[in-house]
C-alpha positions as CSV (number, residue, x, y, z in Angstrom):
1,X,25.9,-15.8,83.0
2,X,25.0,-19.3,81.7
3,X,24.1,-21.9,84.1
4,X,24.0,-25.8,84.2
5,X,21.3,-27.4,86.8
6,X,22.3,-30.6,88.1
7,X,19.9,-32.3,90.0
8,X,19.9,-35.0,92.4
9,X,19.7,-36.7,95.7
10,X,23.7,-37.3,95.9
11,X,22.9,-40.0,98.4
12,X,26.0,-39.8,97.5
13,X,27.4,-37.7,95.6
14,X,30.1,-39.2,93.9
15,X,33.3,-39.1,90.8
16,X,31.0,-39.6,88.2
17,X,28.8,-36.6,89.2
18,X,31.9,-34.4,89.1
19,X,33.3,-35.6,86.3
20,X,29.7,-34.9,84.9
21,X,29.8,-31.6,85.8
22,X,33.9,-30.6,85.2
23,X,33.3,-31.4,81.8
24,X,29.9,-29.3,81.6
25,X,32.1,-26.2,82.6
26,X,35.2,-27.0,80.7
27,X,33.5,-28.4,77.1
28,X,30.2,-26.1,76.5
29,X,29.1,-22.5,77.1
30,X,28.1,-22.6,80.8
31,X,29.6,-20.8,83.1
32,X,28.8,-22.6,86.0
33,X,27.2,-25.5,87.2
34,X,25.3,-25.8,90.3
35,X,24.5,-29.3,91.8
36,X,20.9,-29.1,93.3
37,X,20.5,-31.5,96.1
38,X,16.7,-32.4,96.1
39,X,15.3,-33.6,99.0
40,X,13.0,-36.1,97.4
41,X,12.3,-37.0,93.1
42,X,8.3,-36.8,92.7
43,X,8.7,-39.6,90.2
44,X,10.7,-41.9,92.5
45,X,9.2,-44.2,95.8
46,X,10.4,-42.5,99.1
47,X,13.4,-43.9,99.4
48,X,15.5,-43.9,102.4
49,X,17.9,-40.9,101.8
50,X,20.5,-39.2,104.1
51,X,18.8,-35.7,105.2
52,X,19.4,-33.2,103.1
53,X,22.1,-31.3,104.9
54,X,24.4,-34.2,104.9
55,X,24.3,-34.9,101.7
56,X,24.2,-30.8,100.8
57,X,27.3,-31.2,102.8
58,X,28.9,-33.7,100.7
59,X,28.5,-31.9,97.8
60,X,30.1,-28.8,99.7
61,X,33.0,-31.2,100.3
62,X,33.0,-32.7,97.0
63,X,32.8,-29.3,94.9
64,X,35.2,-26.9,97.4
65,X,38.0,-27.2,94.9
66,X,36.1,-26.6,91.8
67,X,35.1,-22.8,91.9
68,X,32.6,-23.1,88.6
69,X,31.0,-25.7,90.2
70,X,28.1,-25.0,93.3
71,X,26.2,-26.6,95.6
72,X,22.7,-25.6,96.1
73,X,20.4,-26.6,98.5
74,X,17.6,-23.9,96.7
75,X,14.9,-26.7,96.6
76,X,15.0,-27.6,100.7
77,X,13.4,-24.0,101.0
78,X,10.6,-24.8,98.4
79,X,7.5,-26.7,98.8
80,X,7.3,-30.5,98.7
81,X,7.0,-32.5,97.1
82,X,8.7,-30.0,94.4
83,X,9.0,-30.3,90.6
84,X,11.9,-29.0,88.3
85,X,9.5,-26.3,86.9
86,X,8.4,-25.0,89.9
87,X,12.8,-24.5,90.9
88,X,13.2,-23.2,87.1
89,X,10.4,-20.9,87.8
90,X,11.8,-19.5,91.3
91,X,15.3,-19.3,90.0
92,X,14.5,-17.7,86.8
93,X,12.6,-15.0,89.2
94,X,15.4,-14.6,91.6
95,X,18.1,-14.3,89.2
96,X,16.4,-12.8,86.1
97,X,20.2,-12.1,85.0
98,X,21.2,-15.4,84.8
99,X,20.5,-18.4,81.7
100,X,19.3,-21.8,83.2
101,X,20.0,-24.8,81.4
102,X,18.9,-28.3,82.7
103,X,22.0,-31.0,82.9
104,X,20.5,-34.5,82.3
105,X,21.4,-38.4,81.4
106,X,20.0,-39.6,78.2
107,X,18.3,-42.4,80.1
108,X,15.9,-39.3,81.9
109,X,14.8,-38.2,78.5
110,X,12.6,-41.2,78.5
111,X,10.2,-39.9,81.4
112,X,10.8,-36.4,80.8
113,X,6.8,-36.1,79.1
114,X,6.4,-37.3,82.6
115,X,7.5,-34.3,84.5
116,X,5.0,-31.8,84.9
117,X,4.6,-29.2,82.6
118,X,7.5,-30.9,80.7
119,X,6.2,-28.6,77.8
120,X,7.4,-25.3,79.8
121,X,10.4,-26.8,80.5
122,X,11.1,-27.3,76.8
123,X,9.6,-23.8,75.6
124,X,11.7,-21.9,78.3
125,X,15.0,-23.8,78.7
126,X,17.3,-25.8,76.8
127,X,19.0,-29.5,77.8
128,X,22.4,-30.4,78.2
129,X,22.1,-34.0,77.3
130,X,25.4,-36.3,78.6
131,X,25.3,-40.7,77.2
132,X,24.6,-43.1,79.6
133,X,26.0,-46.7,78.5
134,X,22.8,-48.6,79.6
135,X,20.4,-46.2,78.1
136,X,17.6,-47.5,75.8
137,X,16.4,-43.4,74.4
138,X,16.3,-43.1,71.1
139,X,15.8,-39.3,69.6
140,X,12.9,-40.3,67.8
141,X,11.0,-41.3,71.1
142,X,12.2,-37.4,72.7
143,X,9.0,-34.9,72.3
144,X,12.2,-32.4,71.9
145,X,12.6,-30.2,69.2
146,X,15.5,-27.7,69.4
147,X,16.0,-27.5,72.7
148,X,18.3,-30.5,73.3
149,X,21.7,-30.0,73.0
150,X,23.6,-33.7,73.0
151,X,27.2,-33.5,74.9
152,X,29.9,-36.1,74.8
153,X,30.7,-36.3,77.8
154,X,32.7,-38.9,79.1
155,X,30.1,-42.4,80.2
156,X,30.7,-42.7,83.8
157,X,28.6,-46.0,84.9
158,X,29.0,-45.1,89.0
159,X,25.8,-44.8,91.1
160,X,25.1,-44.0,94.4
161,X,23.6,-46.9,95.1
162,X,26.2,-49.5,94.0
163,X,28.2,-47.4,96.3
164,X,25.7,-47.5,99.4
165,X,25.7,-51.7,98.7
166,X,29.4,-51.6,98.7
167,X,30.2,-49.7,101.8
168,X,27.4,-51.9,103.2
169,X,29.4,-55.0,102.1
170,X,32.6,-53.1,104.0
171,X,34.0,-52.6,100.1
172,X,37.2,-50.0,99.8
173,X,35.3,-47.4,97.7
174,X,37.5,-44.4,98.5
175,X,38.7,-44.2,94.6
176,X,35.1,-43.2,93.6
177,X,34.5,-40.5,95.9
178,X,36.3,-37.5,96.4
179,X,38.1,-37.6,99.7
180,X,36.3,-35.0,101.3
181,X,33.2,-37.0,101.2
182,X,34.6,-40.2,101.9
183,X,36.0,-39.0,104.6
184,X,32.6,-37.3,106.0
185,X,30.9,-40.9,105.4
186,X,33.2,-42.6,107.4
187,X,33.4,-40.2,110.5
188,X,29.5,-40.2,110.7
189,X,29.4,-43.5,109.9
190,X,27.1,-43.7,106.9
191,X,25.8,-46.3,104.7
192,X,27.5,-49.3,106.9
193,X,24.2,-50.3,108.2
């Protein structure tokens, strides 16, 4: 089995990620993909996040009618702060199986000689790459050779964060979540404050 690791906070998750995602199952060779919900990105300030079973819970809602696609909460069990090698490594050993392939945005090839041991990363597993409109990469500034596999994927320009603001701001954002998760922000009440 071939599988597609899609990290993130999902704080929260939204159309755009499953959009992401549908087309990773339908359009390549994976066979699944699992959306990891990370309790915290070791390259990004603290920020102030959900905890990480409600948003692990959105993505349950989000993904429930999609059978190739998973949530996974695999990294709240591992020690923090946590790197993608160090879930790559622990996955790899508990599904020896099973093909991991990272699922990322063109704009995070631009920090990936930033992750650590970014150099295992790229000698064990290869990248699903998807465009981001805003993205300044360019492949001659990648430290990627062979491993990168470029998908056209459809640009979805939706964050989580315009969509905190614009619950904040008491916007109608119900058309860019599924309705499980909108519905699970508005009964607790999220993002208003």
């Amino acid at each position: 089995m071939k599988v597609g690791l899609f990290f993130g906070t999902f704080n929260p998750v939204h159309i755009g990620h499953l959009i992401i995602g549908s087309y990773m199952v339908e359009f390549t060779d994976l066979d699944e993909v699992w959306f990891v919900v990370t309790p915290h990105n070791p390259l990004k300030e603290k920020q102030s996040l959900l905890p990480d079973l409600h948003r692990y819970r959105m993505v349950e809602e989000a993904t429930e009618d999609y059978p190739r696609l998973k949530p996974s909460k695999i990294e709240f069990g591992l020690p923090q702060p946590n790197y993608t090698v160090n879930t790559l490594a622990y996955l790899t050993e508990k599904y020896p199986e099973t093909e991991f392939v990272l699922i990322m945005g063109e704009d995070n090839l631009k920090t990936l000689h930033k992750w650590k041991n970014y150099e295992v990363l790229l000698e064990n597993y290869a990248i699903y790459c998807y465009p981001r409109m805003y993205s300044e990469t360019r492949d001659e500034q990648i430290p990627i050779k062979g491993r990168l596999h470029r998908v056209g994927a459809p640009v979805v320009e939706i964050s989580s964060t315009f969509i905190r603001n614009a619950i904040k701001q008491e916007k109608d954002v119900r058309a860019m979540l599924p309705p499980g998760v909108w519905n699970y922000i508005d009964k607790m009440n999220f993002y208003k404050k």
